[in-house]
ZAKE-720636 format. One record per residue (C-alpha): residue in three letters; x, y, z. Coordinates in pm, 1 decimal. Last residue first. Layout:
> Ala X Y Z
...
//
This chain:
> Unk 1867.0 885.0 185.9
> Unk 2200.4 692.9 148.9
> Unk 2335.7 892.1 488.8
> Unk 2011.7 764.0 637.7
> Unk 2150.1 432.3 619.2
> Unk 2122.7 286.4 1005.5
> Unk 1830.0 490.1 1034.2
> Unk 1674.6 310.9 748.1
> Unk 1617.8 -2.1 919.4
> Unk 1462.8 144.8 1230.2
> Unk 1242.1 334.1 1012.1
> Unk 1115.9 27.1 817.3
> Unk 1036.8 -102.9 1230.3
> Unk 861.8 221.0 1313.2
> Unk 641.5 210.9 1004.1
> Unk 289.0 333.7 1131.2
> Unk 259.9 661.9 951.8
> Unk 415.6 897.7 1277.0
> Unk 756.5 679.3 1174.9
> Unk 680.1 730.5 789.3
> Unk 641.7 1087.4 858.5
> Unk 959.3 1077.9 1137.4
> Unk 1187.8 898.8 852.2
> Unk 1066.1 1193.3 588.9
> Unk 1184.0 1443.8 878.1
> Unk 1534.8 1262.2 909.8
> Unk 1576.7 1261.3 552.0
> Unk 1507.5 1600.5 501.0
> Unk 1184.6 1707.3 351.8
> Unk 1105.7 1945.3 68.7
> Unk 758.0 2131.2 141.5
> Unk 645.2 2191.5 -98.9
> Unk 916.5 1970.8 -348.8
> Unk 830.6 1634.5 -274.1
> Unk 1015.7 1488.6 -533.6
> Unk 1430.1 1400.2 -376.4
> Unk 1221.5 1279.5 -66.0
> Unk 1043.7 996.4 -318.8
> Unk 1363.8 941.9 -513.1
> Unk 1603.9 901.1 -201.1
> Unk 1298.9 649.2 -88.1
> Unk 1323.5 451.0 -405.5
> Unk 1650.2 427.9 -401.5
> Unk 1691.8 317.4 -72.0
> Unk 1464.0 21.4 -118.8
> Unk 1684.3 -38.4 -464.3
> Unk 1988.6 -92.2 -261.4
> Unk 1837.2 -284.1 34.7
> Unk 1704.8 -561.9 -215.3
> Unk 1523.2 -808.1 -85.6
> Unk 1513.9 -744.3 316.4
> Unk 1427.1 -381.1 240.7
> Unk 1108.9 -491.6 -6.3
> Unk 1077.8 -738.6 335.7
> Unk 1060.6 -433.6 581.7
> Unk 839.6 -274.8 333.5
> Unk 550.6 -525.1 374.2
> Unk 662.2 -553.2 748.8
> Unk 585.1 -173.0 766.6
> Unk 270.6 -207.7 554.8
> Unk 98.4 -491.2 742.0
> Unk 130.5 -790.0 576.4
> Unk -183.4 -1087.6 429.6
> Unk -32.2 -1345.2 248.8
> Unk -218.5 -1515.8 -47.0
> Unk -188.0 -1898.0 -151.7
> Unk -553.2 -1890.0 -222.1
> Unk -615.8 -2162.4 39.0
> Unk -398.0 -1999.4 268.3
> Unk -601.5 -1668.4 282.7
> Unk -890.3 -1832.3 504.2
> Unk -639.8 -1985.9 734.3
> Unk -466.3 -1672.3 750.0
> Unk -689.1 -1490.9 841.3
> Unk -778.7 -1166.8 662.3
> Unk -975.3 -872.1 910.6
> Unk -661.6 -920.1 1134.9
> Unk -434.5 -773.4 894.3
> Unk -683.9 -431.3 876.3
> Unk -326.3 -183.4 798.8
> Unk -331.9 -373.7 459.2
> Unk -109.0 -549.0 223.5
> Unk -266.9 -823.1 42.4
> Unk 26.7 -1069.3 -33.6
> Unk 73.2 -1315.1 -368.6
> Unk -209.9 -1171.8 -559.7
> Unk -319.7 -1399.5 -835.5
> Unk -494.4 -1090.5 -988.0
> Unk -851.0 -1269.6 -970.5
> Unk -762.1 -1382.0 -590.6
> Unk -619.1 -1041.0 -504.8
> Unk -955.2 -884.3 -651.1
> Unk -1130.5 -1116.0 -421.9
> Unk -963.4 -1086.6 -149.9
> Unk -1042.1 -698.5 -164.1
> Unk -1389.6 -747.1 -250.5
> Unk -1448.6 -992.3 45.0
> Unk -1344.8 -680.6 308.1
> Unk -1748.9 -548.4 352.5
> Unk -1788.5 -928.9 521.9
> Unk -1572.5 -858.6 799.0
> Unk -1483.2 -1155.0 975.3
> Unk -1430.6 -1323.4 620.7
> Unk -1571.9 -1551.4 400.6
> Unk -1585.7 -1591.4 18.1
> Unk -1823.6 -1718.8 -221.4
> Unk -2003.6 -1365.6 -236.8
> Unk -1701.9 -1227.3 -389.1
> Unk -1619.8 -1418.5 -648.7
> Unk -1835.3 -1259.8 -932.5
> Unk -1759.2 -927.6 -841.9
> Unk -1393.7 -1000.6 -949.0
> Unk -1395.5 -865.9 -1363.7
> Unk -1156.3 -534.8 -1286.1
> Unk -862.6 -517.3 -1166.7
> Unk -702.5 -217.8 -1209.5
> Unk -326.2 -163.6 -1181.7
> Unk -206.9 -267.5 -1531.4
> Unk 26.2 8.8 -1558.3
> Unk 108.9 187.0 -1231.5
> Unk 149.1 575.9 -1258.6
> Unk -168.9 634.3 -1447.3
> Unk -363.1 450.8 -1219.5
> Unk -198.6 618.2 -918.7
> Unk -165.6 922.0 -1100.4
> Unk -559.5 965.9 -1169.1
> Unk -634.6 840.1 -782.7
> Unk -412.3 1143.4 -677.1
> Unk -626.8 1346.2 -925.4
> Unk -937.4 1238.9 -734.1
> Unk -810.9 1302.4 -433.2
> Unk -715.7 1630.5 -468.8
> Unk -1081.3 1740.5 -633.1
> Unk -1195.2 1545.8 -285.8
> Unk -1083.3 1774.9 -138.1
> Unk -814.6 1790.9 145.5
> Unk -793.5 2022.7 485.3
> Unk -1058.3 1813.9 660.9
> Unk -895.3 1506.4 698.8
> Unk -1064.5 1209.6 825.4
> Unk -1384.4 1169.3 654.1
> Unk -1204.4 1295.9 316.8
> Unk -944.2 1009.6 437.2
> Unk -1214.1 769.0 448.4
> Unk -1344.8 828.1 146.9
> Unk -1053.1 837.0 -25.6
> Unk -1017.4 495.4 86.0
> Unk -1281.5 344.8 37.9
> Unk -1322.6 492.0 -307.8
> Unk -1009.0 350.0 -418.3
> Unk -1075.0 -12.6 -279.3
> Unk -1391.5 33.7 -507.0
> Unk -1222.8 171.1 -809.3
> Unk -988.1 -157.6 -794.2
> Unk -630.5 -247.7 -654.5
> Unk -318.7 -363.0 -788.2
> Unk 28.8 -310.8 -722.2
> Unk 329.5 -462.5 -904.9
> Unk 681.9 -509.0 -683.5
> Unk 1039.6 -470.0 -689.1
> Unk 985.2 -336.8 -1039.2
> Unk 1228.5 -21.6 -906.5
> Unk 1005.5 272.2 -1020.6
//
């Protein structure tokens, strides 16, 4: 871990999602995804929040089925909510809770911006464990290109020797 940033989320925000990729992907189980949701929380101290029903029906958005998520980042004191749904969190709604709202490409384009160094790190660690199959760096640079992070690829091009 490089501490360049702390993630949160809740069990609801996890069972979106592995919902949606059990919808979506036919070759994993839900046994998978349940032990992928046990090293997340295991992996990330702190990660739950918990205690932010309560604010929920205070709060409006296009999409009303996205209030839990603002209002988990509101209990956490969230300073971005990093989503692929940016346009389902205005920013004149998130401005009063002094909470950003990023894509994840320009999310890790500004953990690049920070500290290049540890950025790099991270991803030589990531390649260096997936073990079956083992990437190279260009192939791990073409999953996070096919992922939706063309401009973090761009960056890392020009240091793929560090990778």
């Amino acid at each position: 871990m490089t501490d360049q940033f702390r993630a949160h989320w809740t069990e609801k925000i996890h069972g979106e999602w592995t919902q949606n990729l059990l919808a979506n992907r036919q070759d994993i189980t839900e046994t998978q995804l349940q032990r992928t949701v046990e090293l997340m929380n295991k992996a990330v101290p702190d990660c739950l929040v918990e205690n932010y029903e309560d604010l929920i029906d205070s709060l409006e958005l296009p999409d009303p089925n996205d209030r839990h998520v603002l209002a988990a980042a509101i209990k956490r004191q969230a300073d971005v909510i990093v989503t692929i749904n940016v346009r389902d969190f205005p920013e004149e709604v998130l401005q009063k809770y002094h909470i950003d709202v990023q894509s994840p490409d320009v999310f890790l384009n500004h953990l690049y911006d920070h500290n290049s160094t540890a950025f790099c790190s991270a991803v030589r660690q990531q390649r260096a464990s997936l073990k079956n199959p083992t990437y190279t760096a260009e192939e791990l640079l073409d999953t996070f290109y096919n992922q939706g992070s063309p401009l973090t690829v761009n960056k890392l091009k020009e240091v793929i020797d560090l990778l």
